[in-house]
Phi, psi and omega in degrees: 000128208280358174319273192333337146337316196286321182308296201297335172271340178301302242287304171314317152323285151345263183295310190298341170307288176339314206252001167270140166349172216308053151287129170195158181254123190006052161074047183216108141285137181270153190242128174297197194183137179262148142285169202311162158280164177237079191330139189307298177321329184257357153282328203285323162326294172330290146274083196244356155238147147295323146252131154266124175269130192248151129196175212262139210245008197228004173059011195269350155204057164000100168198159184241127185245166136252104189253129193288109197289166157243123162280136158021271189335301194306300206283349181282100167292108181257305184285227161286110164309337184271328174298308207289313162337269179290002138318318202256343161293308164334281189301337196267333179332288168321325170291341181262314149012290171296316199289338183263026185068028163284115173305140199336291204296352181260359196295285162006260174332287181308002188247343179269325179274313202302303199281323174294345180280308196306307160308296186304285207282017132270343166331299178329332230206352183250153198277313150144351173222147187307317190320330211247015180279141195259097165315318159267059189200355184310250219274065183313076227304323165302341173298276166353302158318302192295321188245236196325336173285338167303330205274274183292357193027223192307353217253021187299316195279315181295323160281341167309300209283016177277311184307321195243300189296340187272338182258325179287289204326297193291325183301320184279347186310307224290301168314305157342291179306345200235008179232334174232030152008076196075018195237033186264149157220163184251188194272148166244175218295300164347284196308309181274353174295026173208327200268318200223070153254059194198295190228010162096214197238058184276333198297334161240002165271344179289306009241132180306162185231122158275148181204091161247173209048026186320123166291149152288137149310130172302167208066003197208036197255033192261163180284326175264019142310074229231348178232116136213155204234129183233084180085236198262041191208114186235139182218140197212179201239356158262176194313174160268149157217102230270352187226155175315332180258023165277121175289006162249056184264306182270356162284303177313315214307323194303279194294332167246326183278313183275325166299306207279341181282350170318301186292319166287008153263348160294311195290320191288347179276333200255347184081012181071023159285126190272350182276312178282341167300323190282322139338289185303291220319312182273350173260005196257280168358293203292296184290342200246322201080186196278335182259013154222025176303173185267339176306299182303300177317311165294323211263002056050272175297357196251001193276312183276027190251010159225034191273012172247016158240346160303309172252327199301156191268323181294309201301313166286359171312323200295317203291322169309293168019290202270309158322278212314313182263026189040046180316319162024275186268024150227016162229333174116188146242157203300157185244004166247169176246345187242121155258163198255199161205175200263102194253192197049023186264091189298016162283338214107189181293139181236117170281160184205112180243103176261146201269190166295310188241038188170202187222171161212143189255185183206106190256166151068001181067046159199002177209165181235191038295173209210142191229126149323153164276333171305284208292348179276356157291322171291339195261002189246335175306312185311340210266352196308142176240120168332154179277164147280144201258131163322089180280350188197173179242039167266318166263050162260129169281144167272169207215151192281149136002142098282344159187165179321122190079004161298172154304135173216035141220169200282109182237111175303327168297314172304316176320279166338311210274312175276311174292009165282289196313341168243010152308298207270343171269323175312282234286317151333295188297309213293345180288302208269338175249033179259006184296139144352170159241170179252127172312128138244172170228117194286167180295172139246162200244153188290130186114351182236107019291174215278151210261079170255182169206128177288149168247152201268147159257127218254131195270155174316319184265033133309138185320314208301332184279353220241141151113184173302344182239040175346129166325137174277009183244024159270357193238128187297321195289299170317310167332269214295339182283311204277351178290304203284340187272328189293011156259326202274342167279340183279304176316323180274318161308282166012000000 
């Protein structure tokens, strides 16, 4: 869930603000904190320009930056990393400044009001330890206004996020990357028989890397932080649960697997840049909030977009189907989220689902059968209806096209010739859809009822609540989001 997104530009924001010379907060000094070390190699992967030239390639708030790098040198941290940061947000501030068209003689001034309005409004929201930042409340958009918007008016939202989202991004990838190493896995075959009739083959044409049981980053230790995604590598710190009958199967595939690849089809509209992805992410962030930027949103909407071969009771039949009789390596995976039906088959109701290379039908919920694509052709060949025949060519009539370059008038021969071909394809169909059906034996799906757990609300001054990793059933919101999605999953189990 790209909400780390949110971690990572607060986490960053934050602390390096934090750490120039006589800044303090309503008479509370904050003491900076190092994140893990990081090898040196993988800074250098990381950073690889002092400027990066950006601009947005989806057009959605069309602007070209050169946005100003920290090099290798800076960042090789002997000391405090946040000192060397927020050294280096000083120096580049003035340089986006000019790009937003801030007059020369005012850069100065606005860069001295700018970093200190930018502390008091995230203060409002910070907790006094990393452990404890509240991720949806970071680049707070009332804030902004209120603070950076007095200053910078509209363009507010667009210098944050250039100063933050593109150096939070590439720094937290490069730590992510440098703490789970070599522990990736990619999807089975469970997992795509769902992810990619939703998002296609991005899992294996990019190809993606999964990390699970991921270690964390400071910032990123609250539990419904459960994703995060940086180009083509998303890590989440719970288990994989790799087969349908894990009872946490529709919960990872919803919430983890169909969210975070929504964002690796994001990071790819960006070209896998993470300086201009970090940049959109925080000016979306900034101006919209987290719940209603569009980044979020889409990848959001993709959590439900298979839930009717994932929860519908009818829906999950395709899945036996297909498991059960190991279908796999002859059909593929499905290439709808939706099945249809078949109507007018006086055998009964009949369902339908197409795969890459076939289809598989279902009839009555208790039997199966299964079509080639080569045969699903034959069956779209079938609807053709023979002509009536040309006795002379005094009744010749005109007659519609069947393809490009037909005759569109009744030529008898021609006539005979198309009404062979479409004898032989009805006859065809009439064959292929005299196959059987096959017994199957349905699921009952794992998890149901449903294995969520309602949560209690814990008041803020509970022990459980008190120390850098706070309980999730201490934050009121998380409460209230995750009780509404498990009734609303109990309900669908039902």
């Amino acid at each position: 869930m790209a909400v780390m997104m949110f971690l990572i530009i607060y986490t960053y924001f934050y602390l390096a603000i934090l750490t120039v010379p006589g800044y303090a907060l309503s008479g509370a000094t904050f003491a900076p904190f190092r994140l893990p070390t990081v090898l040196p190699s993988n800074f250098a992967l990381a950073f690889p320009a002092a400027v990066h030239n950006i601009s947005d390639p989806v057009a959605t708030y069309g602007r070209n930056l050169a946005i100003p790098l920290p090099t290798f040198d800076l960042l090789n941290i002997t000391g405090d990393y946040y000192t060397s940061a927020a050294q280096f947000m000083k120096s580049s501030l003035p340089g986006i400044l000019a790009q937003f068209g801030i007059p020369a003689d005012q850069i100065a001034d606005k860069t001295a009001q700018g970093i200190p309005v930018l502390v008091d409004a995230l203060h409002t929201f910070t907790p006094g330890s990393p452990g404890k930042l509240n991720a949806k409340r970071s680049l707070n958009p009332d804030h902004v206004r209120r603070g950076l918007g007095s200053i910078f008016g509209d363009i507010a939202c667009g210098i944050a996020a250039a100063i933050v989202g593109p150096i939070a991004f590439l720094y937290s990838a490069t730590v992510f990357a440098a703490e789970n190493d070599g522990n990736d896995v990619g999807l089975s075959d469970d997992q795509q028989f769902f992810v990619y009739p939703v998002h296609g083959d991005i899992a294996t044409s990019a190809p993606v890397k999964i990390y699970y049981r991921a270690t964390r980053s400071v910032g990123f230790a609250r539990d419904e932080v459960i994703g995060t995604t940086f180009n083509k590598k998303f890590y989440t710190y719970l288990g994989n649960a790799a087969t349908r009958n894990d009872p946490r199967f529709v919960f990872m595939t919803k919430n983890v697997l169909l969210h975070e690849f929504a964002h690796v089809l994001q990071y790819k509209r960006y070209n896998y840049d993470l300086v201009a992805y970090g940049d959109k992410y925080a000016f979306e962030l900034c101006k919209d909030g987290y719940n209603n930027m569009f980044l979020e949103n889409e990848a959001r909407s993709k959590e439900n977009a298979a839930d009717q071969l994932l929860l519908d009771q009818r829906g999950r039949q395709f899945f036996d189907v297909w498991s059960g009789n190991n279908l796999v390596g002859r059909l593929g995976f499905p290439t709808a989220t939706i099945y249809t039906t078949v109507s007018g088959d006086p055998r009964g109701l009949i369902i339908e689902l197409s795969f890459q290379r076939g289809l598989i039908q279902i009839i009555s919920d208790t039997s199966f059968r299964t079509f080639t694509n080569s045969e699903i052709s034959a069956r779209g060949k079938a609807t053709c209806s023979p002509n009536a025949k040309c006795h002379n060519r005094r009744e010749a009539k005109p007659l519609p096209p069947i393809s490009v370059g037909a005759p569109d008038i009744c030529i008898p021969s021609e006539q005979e010739e198309r009404n062979k071909l479409c004898v032989e394809f009805r006859k065809t169909w009439t064959d292929l859809n005299a196959r059987p059906f096959s017994p199957f034996k349905a699921s009952v799906l794992p998890g149901c009822p449903a294995s969520c757990q309602i949560l209690p609300k814990v008041p803020a001054t509970a022990h459980s609540c008190q120390g850098d990793n706070p309980a999730p059933a201490c934050d009121p919101e998380f409460v209230e989001e995750n009780n509404s999605k498990c009734r609303a999953a109990r309900a669908r189990c039902a």
